[in-house]
N, C-alpha and C positions, 0 to 999 in steps of 0.2 A: 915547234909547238907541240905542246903535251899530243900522247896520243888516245887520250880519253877524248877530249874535242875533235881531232882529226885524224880518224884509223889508217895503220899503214901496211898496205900487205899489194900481192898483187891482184886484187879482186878492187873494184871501184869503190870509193867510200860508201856509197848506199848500202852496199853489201852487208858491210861492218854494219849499219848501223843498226840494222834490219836483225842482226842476230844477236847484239846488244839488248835491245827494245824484245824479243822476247824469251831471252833469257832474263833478263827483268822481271817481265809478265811471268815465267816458271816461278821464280824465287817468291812473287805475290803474292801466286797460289798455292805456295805450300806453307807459308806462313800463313794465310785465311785460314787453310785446313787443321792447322796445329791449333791456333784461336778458336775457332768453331769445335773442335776434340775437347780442348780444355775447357771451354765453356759448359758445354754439354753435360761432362761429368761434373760439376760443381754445381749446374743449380737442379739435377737429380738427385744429389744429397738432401733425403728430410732433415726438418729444423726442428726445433724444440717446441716451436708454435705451431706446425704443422701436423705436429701428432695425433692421428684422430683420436676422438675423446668417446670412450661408450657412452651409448644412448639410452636413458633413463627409462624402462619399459613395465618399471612396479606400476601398477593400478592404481589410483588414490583412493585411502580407507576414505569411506564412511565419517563424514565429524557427526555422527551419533542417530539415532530412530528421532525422524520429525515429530515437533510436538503438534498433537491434532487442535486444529481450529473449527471455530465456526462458518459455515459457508452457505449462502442466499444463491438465492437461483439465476442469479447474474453472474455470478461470479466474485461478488467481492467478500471480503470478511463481515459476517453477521455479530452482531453483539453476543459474547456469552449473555445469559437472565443471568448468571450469577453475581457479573460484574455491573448490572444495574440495579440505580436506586430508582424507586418512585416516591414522591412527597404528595401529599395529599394538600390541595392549598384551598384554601375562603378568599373570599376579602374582604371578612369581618371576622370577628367572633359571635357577633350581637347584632339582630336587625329587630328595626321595629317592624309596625306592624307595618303591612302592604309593600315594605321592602322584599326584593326576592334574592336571594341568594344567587352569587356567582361563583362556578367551582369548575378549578382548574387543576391539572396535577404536573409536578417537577419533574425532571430526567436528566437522571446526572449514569453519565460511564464512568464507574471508579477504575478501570481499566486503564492501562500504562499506552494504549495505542489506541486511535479511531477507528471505528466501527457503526456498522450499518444496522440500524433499526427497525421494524416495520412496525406504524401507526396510525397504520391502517384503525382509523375510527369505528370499524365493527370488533376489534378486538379491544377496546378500551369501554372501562364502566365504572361508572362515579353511583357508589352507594350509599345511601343512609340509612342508619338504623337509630333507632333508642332503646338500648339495652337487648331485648331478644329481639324485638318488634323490626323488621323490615318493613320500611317507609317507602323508599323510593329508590328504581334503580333504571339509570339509560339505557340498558339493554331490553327489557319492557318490552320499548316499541321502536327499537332500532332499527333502522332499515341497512341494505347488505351496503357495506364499502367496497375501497380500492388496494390495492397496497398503495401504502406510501413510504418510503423506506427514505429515514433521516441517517443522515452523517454526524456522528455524535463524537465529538472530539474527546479526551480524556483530561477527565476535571471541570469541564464546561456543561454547566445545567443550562436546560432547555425546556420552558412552560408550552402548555396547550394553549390555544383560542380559549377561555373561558366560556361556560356556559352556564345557562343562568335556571334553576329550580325554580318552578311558581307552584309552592311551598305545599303541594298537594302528595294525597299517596297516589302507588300507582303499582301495577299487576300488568299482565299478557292479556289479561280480558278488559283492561281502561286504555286500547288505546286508541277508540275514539267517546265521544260524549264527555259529559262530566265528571269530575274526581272527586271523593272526597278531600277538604283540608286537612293538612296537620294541624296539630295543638297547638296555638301559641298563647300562651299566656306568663305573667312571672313566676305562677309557680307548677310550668312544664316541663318538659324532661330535656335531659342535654340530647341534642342528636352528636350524632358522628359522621363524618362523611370520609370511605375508604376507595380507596381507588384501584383500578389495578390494569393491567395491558399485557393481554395473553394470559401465560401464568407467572406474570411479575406483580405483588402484589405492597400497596404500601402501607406504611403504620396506620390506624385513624385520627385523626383530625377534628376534636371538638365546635360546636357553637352553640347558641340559642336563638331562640324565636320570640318574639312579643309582639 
């Protein structure tokens, strides 16, 4: 029988097998060792992916000096006056007699973005005149407001509550008792009624009285 299966010497088989089984176990371990050498060097070789890349440390310029906006005590964007309209409005041209006029005014933001408005009603005044003559005007005998600060979209006009004239004149000393009336008759003067909100002021606005 081979004597790789059954060693022959004069020492007992277990002997043999005993220094077979670790010279085996030597031969393992030095081929592990070579494996492990070889490994080692090959994946401490950097790769082409693994090359570190410098790290970007410029400052980013400046995209340009902000432009200045308007700004309300809250915090949000207040209307430019520049970019508001005001319209002077009736709702008539012509009233008879003991009809009383009602007068409202428009607000348009011709602005490209919304914005914040205060209208606040001690800052707004609906005036009439004919010609030089100052007739009437709501600041008179206005009592103090609030803010009221509207959100005004752009391109979106927005009226007042209208209020209504009882067709009298009126001064800082009428504003209790009696008033004189305006003129009315058909051959009386045109009024005008001018509006305005803070220092936004708008075109005048014709009618008549009878």
């Amino acid at each position: 029988m081979s004597t790789l299966r059954s060693p022959v010497g004069p020492q007992p088989p277990s002997v043999y097998w005993r220094r077979r089984i670790f010279a085996l176990l030597g031969l393992i371990a030095v081929i592990v060792v070579i494996v492990l050498i070889v490994s080692s060097l090959t994946s401490g070789a950097p790769s082409g992916d693994d090359t570190p890349k410098p790290t970007d440390t410029t400052a980013a310029e400046p995209s340009g000096t902000p432009t200045p906006t308007y700004t309300d005590a809250t915090g949000g964007t207040a209307c430019n006056p520049a970019q508001i309209t005001l319209m002077a409005v009736t709702d008539s041209n012509s009233y008879a007699s003991g009809v009383k006029p009602k007068v409202s005014m428009k607000i348009t933001n011709a602005g490209s973005a919304p914005c914040t408005l205060d209208v606040n009603p001690a800052t707004q005044e609906y005036l009439i005149t004919s010609g030089s003559d100052r007739i009437w005007s709501s600041k008179d005998c206005q009592s103090e407001g609030a803010p009221t600060p509207v959100v005004l979209a752009p391109g979106v006009t927005q009226q007042t509550e209208p209020i209504e004239w009882d067709r009298t004149r009126s001064s800082t000393s009428t504003c209790t008792g009696s008033r004189p009336a305006a003129v009315a008759n058909s051959d009386g003067p045109t009024y005008r009624l001018e509006v305005k909100l803070g220092e936004i002021e708008s075109e005048p606005v014709a009618f008549r009285l009878f």
